[in-house]
N, C-alpha and C positions, 0 to 999 in steps of 0.2 A: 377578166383576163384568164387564159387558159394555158395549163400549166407545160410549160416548155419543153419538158421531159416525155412524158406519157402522152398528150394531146389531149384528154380526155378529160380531167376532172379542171375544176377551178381553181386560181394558183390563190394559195394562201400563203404563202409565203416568196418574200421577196428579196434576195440579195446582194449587195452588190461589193464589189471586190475592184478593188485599188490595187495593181499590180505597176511599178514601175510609172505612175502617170497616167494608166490607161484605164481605164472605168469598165467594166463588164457588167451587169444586170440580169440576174438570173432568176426567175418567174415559176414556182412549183410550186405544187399541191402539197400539201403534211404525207402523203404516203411516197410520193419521189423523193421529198426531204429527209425523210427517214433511213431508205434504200442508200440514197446519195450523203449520209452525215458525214463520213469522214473526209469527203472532200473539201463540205463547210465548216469544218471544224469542229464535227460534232462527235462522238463516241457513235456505233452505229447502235447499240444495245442502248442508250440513253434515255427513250422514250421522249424525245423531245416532241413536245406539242404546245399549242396555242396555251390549252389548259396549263403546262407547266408553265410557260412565261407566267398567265395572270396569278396561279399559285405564287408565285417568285415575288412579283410585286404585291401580293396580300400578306405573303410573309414576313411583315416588317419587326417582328417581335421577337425573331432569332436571336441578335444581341444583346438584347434588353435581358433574356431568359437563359443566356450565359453570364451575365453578371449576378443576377438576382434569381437565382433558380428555384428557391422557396417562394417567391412570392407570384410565381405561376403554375405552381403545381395543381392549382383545381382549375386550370383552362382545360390542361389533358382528360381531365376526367368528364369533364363538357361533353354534353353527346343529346342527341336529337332523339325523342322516345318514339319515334313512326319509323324510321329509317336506321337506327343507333349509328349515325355515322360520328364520329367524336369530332373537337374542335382540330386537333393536330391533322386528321385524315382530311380536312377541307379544306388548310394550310397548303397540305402537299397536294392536293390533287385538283383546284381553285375554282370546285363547282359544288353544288349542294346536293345531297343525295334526294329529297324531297322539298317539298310545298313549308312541311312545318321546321325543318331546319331556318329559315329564315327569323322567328320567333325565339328557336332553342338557342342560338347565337345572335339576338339581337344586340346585347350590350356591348358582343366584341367587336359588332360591326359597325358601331356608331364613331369609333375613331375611323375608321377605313374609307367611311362615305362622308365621311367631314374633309378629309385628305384629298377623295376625287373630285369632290364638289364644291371646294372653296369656300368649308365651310359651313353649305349648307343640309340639312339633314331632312328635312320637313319639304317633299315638292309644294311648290305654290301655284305651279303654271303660271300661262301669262293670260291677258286679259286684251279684245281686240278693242282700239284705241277709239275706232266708230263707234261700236253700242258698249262699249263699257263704262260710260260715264258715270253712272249709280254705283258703278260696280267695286269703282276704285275710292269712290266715295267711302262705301261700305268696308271693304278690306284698308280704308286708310283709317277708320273708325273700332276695327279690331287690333290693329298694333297699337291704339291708343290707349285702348281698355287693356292691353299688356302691358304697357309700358308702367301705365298707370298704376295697375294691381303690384307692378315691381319696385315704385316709389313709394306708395303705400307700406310695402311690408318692409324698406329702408327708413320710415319711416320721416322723408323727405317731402313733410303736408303742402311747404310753398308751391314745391315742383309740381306736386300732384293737383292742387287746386287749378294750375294753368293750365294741365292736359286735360285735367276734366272741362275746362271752359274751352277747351280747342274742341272736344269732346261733343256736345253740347252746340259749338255752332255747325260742325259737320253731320250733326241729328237735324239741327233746324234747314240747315240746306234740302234736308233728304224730304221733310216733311213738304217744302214750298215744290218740290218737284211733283209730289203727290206719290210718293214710292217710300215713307215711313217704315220703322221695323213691324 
């Protein structure tokens, strides 16, 4: 879609406005949006962009750091050694200065990608249902050995003697197919 304003660029932003009953839909690019802020309610000087929405949504830890203001004081001091962007400057501005920022703020991102992804942290992709037969075999034979290892160190031997025998026939399946570890 092409932005309503200028004609020219792609509309990245999309409006719409409830006036009286009446619906209007408004279609621009981040540089008409900017020009045009105080019509959409925006300050015109604001700097609003895509980037400051997702800053907004990564900044979940504003409140938390008004109540308990000691016990986030080494987040600010957080900073990426290739790029020195800190952890607060990535907050506001919701993109990475480099490659190794990802590493330098790993811990603070594992709440953030737990929140987008329902949890999960670790991709697994998917597996196609034709020729993955082995496959799922296999990856159902590695959440067992976790599972397992976690029964183990709870030291819960009954449980863990069943996973290891579930264990053990999902090996012997693997073996009669002739695709063994």
């Amino acid at each position: 879609m092409i932005c309503q304003e200028c004609k020219q660029r792609p509309a990245t932003m999309h409006f719409t406005k409830i006036i009286n009953g009446e619906k209007t839909e408004i279609h621009l690019c981040e540089h008409c949006a900017q020009e045009h802020g105080n019509v959409f309610m925006f300050p015109e000087n604001s700097g609003f962009s895509i980037h400051n929405l997702l800053s907004g949504l990564l900044n979940f830890e504003s409140p938390i750091k008004e109540t308990m203001p000691n016990a986030f004081q080494g987040m600010d001091l957080l900073q990426c050694e290739r790029c020195n962007m800190t952890y607060h400057q990535f907050t506001k501005i919701g993109r990475f200065g480099c490659s190794h920022c990802y590493h330098a703020f790993a811990k603070q991102l594992q709440p953030i990608l737990k929140r987008l992804h329902s949890g999960n942290t670790i991709h697994a992709g998917k597996i196609p249902k034709r020729i993955g037969g082995t496959i799922h075999v296999r990856k159902q034979i590695e959440q067992l050995k976790q599972r397992l290892q976690e029964l183990i160190m709870k030291e819960e031997f009954e449980k863990a003697a069943e996973v290891r025998d579930q264990i053990r026939s999902l090996e012997a399946q693997l073996s009669e197919h002739g695709e063994g570890e």
